[in-house]
C-alpha positions as CSV (number, residue, x, y, z in Angstrom):
1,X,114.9,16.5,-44.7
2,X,112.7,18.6,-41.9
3,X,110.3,16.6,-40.3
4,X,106.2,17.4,-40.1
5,X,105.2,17.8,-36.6
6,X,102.1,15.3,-35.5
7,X,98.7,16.8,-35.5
8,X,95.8,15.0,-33.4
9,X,92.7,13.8,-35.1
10,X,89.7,16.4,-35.1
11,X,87.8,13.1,-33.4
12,X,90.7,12.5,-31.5
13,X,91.4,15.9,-30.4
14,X,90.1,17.3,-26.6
15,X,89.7,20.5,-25.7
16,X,91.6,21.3,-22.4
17,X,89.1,22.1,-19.7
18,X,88.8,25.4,-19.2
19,X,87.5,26.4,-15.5
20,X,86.7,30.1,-16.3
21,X,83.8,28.6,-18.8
22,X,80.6,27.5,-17.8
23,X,79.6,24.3,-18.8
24,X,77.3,23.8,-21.7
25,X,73.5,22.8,-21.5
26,X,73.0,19.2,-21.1
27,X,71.1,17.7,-23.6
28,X,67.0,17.9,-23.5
29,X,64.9,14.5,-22.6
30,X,62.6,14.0,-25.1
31,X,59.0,15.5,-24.7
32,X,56.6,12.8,-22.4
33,X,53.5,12.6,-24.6
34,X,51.7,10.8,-21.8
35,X,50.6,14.2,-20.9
36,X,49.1,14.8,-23.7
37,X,46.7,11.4,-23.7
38,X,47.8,7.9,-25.4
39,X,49.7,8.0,-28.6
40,X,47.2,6.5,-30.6
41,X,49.8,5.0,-32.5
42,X,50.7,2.6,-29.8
43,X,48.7,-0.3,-29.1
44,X,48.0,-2.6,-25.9
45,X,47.6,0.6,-23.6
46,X,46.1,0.5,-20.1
47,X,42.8,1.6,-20.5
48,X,42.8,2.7,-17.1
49,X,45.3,5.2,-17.6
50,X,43.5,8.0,-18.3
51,X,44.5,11.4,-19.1
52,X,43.3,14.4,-17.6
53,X,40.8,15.9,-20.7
54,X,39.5,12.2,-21.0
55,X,35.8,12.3,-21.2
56,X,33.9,9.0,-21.2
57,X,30.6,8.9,-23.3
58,X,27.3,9.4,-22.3
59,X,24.5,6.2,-22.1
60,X,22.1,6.9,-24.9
61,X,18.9,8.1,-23.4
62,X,15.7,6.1,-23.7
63,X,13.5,6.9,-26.4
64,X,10.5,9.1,-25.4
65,X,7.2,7.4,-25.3
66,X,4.6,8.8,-27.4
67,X,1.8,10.1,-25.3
68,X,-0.8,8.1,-28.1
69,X,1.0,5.0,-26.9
70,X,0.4,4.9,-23.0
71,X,-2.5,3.4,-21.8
72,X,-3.6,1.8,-24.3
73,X,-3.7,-1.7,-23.0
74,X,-6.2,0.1,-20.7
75,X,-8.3,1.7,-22.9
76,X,-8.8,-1.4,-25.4
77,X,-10.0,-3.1,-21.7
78,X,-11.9,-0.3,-20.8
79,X,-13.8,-0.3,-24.1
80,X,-14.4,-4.5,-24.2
81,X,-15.7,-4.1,-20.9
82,X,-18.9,-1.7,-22.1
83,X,-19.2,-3.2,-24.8
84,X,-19.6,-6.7,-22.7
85,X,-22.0,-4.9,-20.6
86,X,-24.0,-2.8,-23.4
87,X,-24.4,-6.2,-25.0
88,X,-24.6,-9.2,-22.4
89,X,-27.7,-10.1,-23.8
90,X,-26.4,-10.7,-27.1
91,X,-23.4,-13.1,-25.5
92,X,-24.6,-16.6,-26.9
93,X,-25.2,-19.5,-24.9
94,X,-23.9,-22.0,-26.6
95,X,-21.3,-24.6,-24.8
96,X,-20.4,-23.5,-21.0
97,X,-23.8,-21.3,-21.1
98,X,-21.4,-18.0,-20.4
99,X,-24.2,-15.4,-21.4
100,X,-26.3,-17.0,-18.7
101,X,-23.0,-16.8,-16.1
102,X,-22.1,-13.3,-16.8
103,X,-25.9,-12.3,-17.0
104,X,-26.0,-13.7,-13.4
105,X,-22.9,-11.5,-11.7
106,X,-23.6,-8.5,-14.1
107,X,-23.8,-6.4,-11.7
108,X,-20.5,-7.0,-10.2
109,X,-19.1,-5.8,-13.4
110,X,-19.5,-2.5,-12.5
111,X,-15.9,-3.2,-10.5
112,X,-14.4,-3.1,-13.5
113,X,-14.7,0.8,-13.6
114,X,-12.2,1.5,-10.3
115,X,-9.6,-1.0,-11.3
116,X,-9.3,0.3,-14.8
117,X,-9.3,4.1,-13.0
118,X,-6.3,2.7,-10.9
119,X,-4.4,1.7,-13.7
120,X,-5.0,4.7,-16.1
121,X,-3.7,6.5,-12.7
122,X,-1.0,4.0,-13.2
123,X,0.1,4.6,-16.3
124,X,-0.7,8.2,-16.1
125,X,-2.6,8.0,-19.6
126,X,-5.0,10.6,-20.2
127,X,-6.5,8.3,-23.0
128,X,-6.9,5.2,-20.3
129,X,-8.8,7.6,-18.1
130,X,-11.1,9.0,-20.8
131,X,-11.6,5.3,-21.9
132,X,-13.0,4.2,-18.7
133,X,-15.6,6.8,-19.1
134,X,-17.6,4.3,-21.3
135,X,-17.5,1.0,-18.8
136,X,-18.9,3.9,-16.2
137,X,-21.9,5.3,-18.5
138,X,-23.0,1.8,-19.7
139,X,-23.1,0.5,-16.1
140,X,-25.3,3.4,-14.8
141,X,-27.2,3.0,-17.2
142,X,-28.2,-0.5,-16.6
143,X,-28.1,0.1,-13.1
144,X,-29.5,3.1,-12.0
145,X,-33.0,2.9,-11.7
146,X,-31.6,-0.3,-9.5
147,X,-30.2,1.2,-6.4
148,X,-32.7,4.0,-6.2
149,X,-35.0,3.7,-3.4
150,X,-38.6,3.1,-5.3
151,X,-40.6,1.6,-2.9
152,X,-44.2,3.5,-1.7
153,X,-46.7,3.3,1.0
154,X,-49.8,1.4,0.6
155,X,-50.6,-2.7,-0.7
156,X,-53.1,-5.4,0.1
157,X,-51.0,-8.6,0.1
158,X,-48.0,-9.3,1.4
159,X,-46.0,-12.1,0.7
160,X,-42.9,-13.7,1.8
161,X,-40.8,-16.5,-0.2
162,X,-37.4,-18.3,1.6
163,X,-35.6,-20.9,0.5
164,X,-35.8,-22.6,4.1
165,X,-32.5,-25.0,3.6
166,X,-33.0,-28.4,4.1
167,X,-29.4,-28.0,6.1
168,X,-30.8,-25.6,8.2
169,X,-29.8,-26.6,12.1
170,X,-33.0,-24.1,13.6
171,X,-36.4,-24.6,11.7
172,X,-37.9,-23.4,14.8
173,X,-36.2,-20.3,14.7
174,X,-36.6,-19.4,10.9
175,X,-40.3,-20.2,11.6
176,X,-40.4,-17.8,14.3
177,X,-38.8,-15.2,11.7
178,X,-41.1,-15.9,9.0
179,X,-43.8,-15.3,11.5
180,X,-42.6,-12.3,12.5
181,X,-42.5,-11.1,8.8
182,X,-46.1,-10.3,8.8
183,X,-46.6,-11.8,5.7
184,X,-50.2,-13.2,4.0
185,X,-48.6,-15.9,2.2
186,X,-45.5,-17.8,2.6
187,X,-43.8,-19.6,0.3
188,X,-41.2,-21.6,1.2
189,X,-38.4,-24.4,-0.7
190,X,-36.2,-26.9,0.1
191,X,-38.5,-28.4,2.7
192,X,-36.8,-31.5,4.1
193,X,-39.1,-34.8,5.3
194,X,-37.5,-33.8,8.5
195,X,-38.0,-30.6,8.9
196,X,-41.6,-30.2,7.0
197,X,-43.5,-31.3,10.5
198,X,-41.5,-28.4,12.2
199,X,-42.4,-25.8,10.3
200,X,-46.1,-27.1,9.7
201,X,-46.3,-27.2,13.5
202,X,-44.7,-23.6,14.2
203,X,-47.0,-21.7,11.5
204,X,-50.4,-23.5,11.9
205,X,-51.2,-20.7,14.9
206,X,-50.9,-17.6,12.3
207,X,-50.9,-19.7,9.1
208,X,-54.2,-22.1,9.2
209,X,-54.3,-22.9,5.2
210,X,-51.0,-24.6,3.8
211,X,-50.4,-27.3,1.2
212,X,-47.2,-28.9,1.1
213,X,-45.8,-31.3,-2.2
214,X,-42.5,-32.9,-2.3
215,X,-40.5,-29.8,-0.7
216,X,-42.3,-26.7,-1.9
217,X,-44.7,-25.8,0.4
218,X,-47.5,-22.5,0.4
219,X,-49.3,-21.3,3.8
220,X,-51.4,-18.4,3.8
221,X,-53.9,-16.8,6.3
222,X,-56.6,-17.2,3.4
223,X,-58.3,-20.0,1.9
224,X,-56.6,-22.0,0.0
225,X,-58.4,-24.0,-3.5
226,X,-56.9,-25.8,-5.9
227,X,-53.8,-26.5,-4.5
228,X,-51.8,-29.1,-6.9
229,X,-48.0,-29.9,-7.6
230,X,-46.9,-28.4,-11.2
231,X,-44.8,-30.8,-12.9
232,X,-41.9,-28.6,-14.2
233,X,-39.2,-31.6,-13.7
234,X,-39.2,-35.3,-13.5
235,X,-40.2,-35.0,-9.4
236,X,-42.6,-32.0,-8.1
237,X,-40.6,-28.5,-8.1
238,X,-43.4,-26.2,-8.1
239,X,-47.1,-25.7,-6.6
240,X,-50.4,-23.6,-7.6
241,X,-52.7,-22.4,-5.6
242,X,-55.6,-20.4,-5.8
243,X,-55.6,-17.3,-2.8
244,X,-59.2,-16.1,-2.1
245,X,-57.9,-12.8,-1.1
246,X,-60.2,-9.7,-0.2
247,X,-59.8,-8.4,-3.4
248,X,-60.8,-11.5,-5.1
249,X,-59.1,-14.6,-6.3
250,X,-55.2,-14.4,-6.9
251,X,-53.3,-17.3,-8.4
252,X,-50.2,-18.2,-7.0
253,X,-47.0,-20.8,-8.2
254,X,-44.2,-21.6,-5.3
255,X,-41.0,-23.1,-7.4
256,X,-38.0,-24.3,-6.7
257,X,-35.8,-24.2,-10.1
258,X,-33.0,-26.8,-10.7
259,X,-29.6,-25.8,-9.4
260,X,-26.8,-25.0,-11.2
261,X,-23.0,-25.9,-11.3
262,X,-20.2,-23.7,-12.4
263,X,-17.6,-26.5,-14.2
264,X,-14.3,-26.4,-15.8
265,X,-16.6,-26.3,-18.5
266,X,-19.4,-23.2,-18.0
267,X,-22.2,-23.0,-16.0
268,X,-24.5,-26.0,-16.4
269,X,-27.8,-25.0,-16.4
270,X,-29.7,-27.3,-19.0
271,X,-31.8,-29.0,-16.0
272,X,-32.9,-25.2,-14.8
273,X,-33.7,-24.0,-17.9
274,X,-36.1,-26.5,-19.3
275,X,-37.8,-26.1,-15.2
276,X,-38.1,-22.8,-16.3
277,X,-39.6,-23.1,-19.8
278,X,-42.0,-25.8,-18.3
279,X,-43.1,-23.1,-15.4
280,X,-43.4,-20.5,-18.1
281,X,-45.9,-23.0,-19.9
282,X,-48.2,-23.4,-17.0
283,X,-48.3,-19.8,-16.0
284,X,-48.7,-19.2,-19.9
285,X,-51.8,-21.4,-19.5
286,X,-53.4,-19.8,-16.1
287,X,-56.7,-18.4,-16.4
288,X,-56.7,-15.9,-13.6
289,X,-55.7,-12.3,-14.0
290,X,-54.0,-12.0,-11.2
291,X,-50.4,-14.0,-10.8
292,X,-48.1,-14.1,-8.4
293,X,-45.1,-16.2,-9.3
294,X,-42.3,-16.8,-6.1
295,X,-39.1,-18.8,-5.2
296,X,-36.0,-20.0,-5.4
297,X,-35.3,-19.9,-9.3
298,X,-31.6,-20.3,-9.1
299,X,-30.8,-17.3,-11.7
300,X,-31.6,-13.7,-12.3
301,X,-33.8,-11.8,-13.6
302,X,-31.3,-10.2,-15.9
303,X,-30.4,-14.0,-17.6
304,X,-31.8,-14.7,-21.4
305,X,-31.9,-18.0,-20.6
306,X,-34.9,-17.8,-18.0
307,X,-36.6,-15.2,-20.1
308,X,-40.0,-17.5,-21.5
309,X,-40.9,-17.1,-18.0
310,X,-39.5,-13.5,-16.8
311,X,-40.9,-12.1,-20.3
312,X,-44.6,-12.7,-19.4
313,X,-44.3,-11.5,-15.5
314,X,-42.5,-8.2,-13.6
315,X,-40.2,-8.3,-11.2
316,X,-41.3,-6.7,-8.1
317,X,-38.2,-6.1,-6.6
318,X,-37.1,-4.0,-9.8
319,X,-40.7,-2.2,-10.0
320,X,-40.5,-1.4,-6.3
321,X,-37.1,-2.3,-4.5
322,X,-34.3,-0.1,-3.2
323,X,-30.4,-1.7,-3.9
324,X,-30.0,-5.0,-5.9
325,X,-31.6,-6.8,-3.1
326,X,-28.8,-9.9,-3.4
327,X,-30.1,-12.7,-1.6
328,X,-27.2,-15.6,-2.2
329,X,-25.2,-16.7,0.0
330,X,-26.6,-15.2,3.3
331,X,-23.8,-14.9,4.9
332,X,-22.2,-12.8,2.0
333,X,-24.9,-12.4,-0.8
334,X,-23.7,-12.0,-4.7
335,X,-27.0,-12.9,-6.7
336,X,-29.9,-12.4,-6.3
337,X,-31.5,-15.7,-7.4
338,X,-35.1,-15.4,-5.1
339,X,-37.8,-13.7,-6.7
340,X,-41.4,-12.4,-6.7
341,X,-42.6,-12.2,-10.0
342,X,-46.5,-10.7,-10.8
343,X,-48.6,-10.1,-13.3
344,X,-52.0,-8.0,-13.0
345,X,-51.0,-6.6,-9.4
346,X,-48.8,-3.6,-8.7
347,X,-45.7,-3.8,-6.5
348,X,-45.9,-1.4,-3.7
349,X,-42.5,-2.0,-1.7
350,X,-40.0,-4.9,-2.3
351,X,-36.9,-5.8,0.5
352,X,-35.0,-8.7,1.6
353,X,-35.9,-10.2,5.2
354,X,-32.4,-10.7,8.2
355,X,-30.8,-13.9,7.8
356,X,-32.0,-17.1,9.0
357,X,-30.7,-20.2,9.8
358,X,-30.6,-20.8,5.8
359,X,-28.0,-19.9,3.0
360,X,-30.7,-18.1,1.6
361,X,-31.8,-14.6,2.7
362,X,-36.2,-14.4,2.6
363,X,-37.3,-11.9,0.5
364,X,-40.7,-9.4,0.6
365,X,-43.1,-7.5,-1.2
366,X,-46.1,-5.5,-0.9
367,X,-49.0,-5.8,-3.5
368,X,-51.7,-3.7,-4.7
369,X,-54.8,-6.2,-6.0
């Protein structure tokens, strides 16, 4: 029986190794797709491993402001504050009097206009800065016949009324001023027990006819008749005399109004304002044509709550002033809360007198009878 000779496996079976044939291509890597970004497939990746076309995404801009919108904060203010202005005799004064406290810095509410300028600036709102036009308008309007110069040659009477301080450290001095002033007739508040002789003393040379009640005093360089206290409060406050001028009899009142407080709660002026009603009464009640009505009335001429008495007289300082004439403090004045008051004489020329030893500034006028 012939035997089968042994064939290898064909997975057994080698190839000899042939030299003269080059040795075949080793097998390819597989393709890195980390060049080509994260698989997205795979999860927990380094975010920080970035590929080279990775873009991150822009912020989201800011959404554009509407040009209606800016400024109008401003504007709304700009507009309250005419309206405050065009109206601040309507402002009640109920509890905290506030009519009579805004009535009294009004003109310092004219500040208002620059600041609200600033901030439309600011804000660069055209509608802020067209706004502030009205605050502006309002203001002039109440205000411009004040800082023109409107004073004229000429008058017959001059007189002269200071709050004297009963503080003051040099009476002497202030008498000297007053002196100096060239005035007819003095009137003069807050005269101290102290103080009174002083300045009775230092005048009597130019002034020989004075009466003096209680710390309101009037000297004058004519007669004097009829000089009596006028009981506007519970202790004298005011006095009336009769001036035998030139030009004929003038009656004149020297008052000294109640002060006022600025509280946590308003202004308290309830004691001032019934002086005031009470003064209005008796100048109501004089018989003479010719009044002249001075002193320390511890509000403006501009505040309601004094008008019985600024309704039936004229302020010569607005008839014949220049500026607003701010008396209060001296060394800083804000108010003006001194006045001369006439009625049946025309102002000629109206100013404020230099400081003194008082917190008051003296004020002036000249008078045609």
């Amino acid at each position: 029986m012939s035997s089968i000779p042994h064939r290898p496996s064909p997975t057994t079976r080698t190839a000899p190794a042939d030299p003269s044939q080059e040795p075949a291509d080793p097998p390819q890597e597989p393709a890195d797709l980390s060049q080509d970004g994260p698989d997205p497939s795979q999860k927990g990746t380094n975010p920080s491993q970035k590929g080279p076309d990775h873009r991150e995404a822009p912020a989201p801009a800011p959404a554009p402001t509407r040009p209606g919108r800016r400024g109008r904060l401003v504007a709304g203010f700009a507009l309250c504050a005419a309206l405050l202005m065009a109206l601040h005799a309507q402002i009640p004064n109920g509890a905290g009097q506030l009519g009579s406290l805004f009535e009294t810095f009004l003109p310092w509410a004219g500040l208002s206009v620059p600041v609200l300028l600033a901030c439309a600036a600011v804000r660069r709102s055209r509608l802020a800065a067209v706004a502030v036009i009205a605050p502006a308008v309002v203001w002039g309007s109440l205000f411009h016949g004040v800082v023109a110069d409107k004073s004229s040659e000429g008058g017959d009477l001059i007189v002269v009324t200071h709050n004297v301080d009963e503080a003051n450290a040099d009476p002497e001095g202030t008498a000297r001023a007053l002196v100096r002033s060239g005035a007819h007739v003095l009137a003069l508040e807050e005269l101290s027990s102290e103080s009174a002789p002083t300045y009775e003393r230092e005048l009597a040379g130019t002034y020989p006819y004075h009466s003096v009640h209680l710390g309101i005093g009037l000297w004058s360089k004519y007669p004097l008749r009829r000089a009596e206290p006028v009981p506007i409060m519970p202790w004298t406050r005011a006095v009336r005399a009769t001036v035998d001028t030139p030009q004929g009899p003038v009656a004149v009142f020297a008052a000294h109004l109640a002060s006022v407080r600025v509280t946590p709660l308003g202004f308290a002026t309830a004691r001032r304002n019934e002086a005031g009603r009470n003064l209005a009464e008796a100048v109501r009640a004089e018989k003479l044509p010719r009044v002249i009505v001075m002193g320390d009335f511890n509000g403006t001429n501009e505040d309601t709550a004094l008008g019985p008495l600024t309704s039936q007289l004229r302020s010569a300082h607005s008839e014949a002033g220049a500026g607003f004439g701010l008396t209060w403090p001296a060394s800083f004045p804000l108010v003006r809360i001194d006045q001369i008051l006439v009625r049946g004489v025309s102002p000629a020329s109206s100013w404020s007198l230099p400081a003194t030893g008082s917190d008051h500034l003296p004020v002036a006028a000249s008078l045609s009878l």
